[in-house]
N, C-alpha and C positions, 0 to 999 in steps of 0.2 A: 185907676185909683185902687182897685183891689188887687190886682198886682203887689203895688206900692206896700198896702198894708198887709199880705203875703209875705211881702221880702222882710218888711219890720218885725213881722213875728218869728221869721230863720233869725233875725241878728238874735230875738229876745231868747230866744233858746237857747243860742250857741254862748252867750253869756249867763243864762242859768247854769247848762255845764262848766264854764269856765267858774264860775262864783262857786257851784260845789265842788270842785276840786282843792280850790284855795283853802275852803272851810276844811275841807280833810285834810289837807297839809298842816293845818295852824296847830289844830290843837293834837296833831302827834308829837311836837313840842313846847306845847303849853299845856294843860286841861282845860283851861278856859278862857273864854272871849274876851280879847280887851275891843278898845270901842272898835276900832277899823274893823274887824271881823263882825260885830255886833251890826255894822252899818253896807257888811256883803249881805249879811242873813235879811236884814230888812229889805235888798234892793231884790234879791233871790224870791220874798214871799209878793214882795210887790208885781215884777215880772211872771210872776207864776200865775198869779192872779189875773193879769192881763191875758197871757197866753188861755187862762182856762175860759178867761172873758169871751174869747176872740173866736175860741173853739166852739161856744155857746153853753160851755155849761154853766153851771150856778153855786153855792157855799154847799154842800153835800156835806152830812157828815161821815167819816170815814173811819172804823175799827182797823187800830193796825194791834193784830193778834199779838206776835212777839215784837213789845215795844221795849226799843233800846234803853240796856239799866246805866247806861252812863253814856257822857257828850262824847265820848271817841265814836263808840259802834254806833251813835246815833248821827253823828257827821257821816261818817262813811255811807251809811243808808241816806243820807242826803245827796253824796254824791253820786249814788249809782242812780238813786230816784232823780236827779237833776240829769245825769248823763243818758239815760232813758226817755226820759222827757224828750228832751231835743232829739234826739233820736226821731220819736214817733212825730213831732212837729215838720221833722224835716221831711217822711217818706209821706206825710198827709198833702194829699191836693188840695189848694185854696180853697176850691168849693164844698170840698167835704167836711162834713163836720163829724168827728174823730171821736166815741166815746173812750176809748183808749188815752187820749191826749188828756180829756177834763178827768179823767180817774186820776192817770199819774198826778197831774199837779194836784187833786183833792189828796193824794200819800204825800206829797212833797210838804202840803200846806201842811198837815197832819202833823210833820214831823218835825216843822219847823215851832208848831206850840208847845211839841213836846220838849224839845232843845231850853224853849224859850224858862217851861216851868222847871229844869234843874237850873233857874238862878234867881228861883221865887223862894 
């Protein structure tokens, strides 16, 4: 059984990287989200939160010093924080529990409010 939910958390990463690569694709020709990209970013902050569930950590808040002044540079740091992510989910052993892993996603979550308030 912990195997099982091991392997579930490599799928949930490797589709957090895939989800932020999408988001950096979209809006280098668009500026902004229409719904389908609005409904990657939801499934990206959802999965995130899982993985960071899973890892054991908890809502942290988190300063991100230079925070992105526009949706491009602020996807882009979504993709490397999503492709980082999965990264550290993937070289972490089951039984370890990763503060590296619950950080990245507390910057992934982060960045994902910030995105959120340039369309407040």
């Amino acid at each position: 059984m912990a195997e099982k939910e091991h392997e579930d958390n490599l799928k949930r990463a490797r589709e957090i990287s895939q989800l932020g690569q999408d988001l950096k694709e979209c809006v280098k020709t668009k500026s902004s989200l229409d719904r389908e990209n609005a409904k990657k970013l939801d499934r990206l902050e959802k999965l995130a939160k899982k993985i960071r569930g899973e890892a054991g950590g908890e809502d942290d808040e988190v300063q991100i010093l230079d925070a992105p002044p526009d949706i491009p540079s602020a996807m882009s740091l979504i993709a490397d924080n999503a492709d980082l992510l999965s990264k550290d989910v993937q070289k972490t052993p089951r039984q370890v529990v990763s503060a590296s892993v619950i950080d990245r996603a507390n910057v992934l979550l982060e960045l994902v409010k910030i995105v959120r308030g340039f369309f407040r």
